[in-house]
N, C-alpha and C positions, 0 to 999 in steps of 0.2 A: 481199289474201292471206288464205286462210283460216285459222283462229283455230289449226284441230288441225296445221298446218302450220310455223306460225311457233312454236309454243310448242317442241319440239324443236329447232330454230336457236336460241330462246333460252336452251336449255338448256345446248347447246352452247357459244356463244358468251360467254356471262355466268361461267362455272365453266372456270379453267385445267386444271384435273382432267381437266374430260369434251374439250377441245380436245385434251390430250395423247392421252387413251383415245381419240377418234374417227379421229386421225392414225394413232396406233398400228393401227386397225382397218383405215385407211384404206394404210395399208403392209404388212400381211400378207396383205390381197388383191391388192395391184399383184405381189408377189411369187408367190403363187398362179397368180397370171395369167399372168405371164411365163412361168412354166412351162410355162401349155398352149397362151402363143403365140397367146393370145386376149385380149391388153391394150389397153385402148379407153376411154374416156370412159363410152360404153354400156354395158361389160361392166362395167367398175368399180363404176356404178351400180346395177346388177343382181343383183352379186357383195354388194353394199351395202345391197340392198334398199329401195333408193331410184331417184328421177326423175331421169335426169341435169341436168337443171335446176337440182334442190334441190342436189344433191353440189357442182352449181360453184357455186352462191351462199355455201352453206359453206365451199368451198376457197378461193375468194378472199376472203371477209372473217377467216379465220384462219392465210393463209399471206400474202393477195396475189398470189394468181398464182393463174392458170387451172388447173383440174385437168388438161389437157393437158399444158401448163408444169410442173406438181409431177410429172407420167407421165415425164415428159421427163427432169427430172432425176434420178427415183430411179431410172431405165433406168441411166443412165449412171451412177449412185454405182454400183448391183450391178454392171456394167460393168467400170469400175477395181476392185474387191474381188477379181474374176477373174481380170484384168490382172494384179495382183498377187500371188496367191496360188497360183494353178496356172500355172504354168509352161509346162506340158506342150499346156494348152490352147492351139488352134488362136484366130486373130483368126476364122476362120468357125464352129469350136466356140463361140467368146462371143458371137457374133452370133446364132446358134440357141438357145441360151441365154436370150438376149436381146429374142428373138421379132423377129426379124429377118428376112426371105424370102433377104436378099442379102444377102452383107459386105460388098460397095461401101454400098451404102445405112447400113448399119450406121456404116462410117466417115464415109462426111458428116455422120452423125448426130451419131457423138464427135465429130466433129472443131468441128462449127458450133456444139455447147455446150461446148467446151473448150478450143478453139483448137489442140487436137494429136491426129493420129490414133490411136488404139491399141496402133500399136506405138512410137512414137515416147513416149505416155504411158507403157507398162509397161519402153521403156528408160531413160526420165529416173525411174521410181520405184526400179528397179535397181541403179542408179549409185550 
């Protein structure tokens, strides 16, 4: 690996500061993106100004889990936020939101990371 490569991982990785600051950078671009419905691995990277290589060797030495897997789940926290807050909102208005093409897809999505579909989650948080 090269030297000007790894010294910023170490930078990273060594100081709880900069992992909090990198996540934090690294969740107001997945949010950015969601918005334009262009959230991806690549884009993130991009958005990042990094290789996605580098971004997933980073995401999983300070979460454990693939940057797909963290995409995955901060989809789904913004997700139930929705679920819960607006009302009004449509399960196909959170799924466009969501950068979703389709609500069915949308729902196997909540559903395979949460064990409940969308409407089923925003009525057990209701209750």
């Amino acid at each position: 690996m090269h030297k000007d490569l790894l010294c910023p991982l170490q930078s990273v990785m060594n100081n709880p500061s900069n992992k909090k600051e990198f996540l934090d950078g690294v969740n107001t671009a997945i949010e950015q993106l969601m918005d334009e419905n262009r959230l991806s691995v690549i884009q993130l990277a991009c958005r990042l100004n990094m290789q996605p290589q580098h971004l997933r060797r980073i995401m999983r030495s300070i979460t454990g889990k693939s940057s797909a897997e963290y995409i995955a789940e901060q989809r789904v926290k913004y997700a139930q936020q929705l679920l819960i807050k607006y009302d009004l909102l449509t399960i196909t208005d959170i799924s466009d939101m969501c950068g979703f093409d389709e609500p069915t897809h949308f729902t196997r999505f909540f559903k395979r990371l949460t064990g409940m579909t969308p409407v089923e989650f925003r009525k057990r948080e209701k209750d």
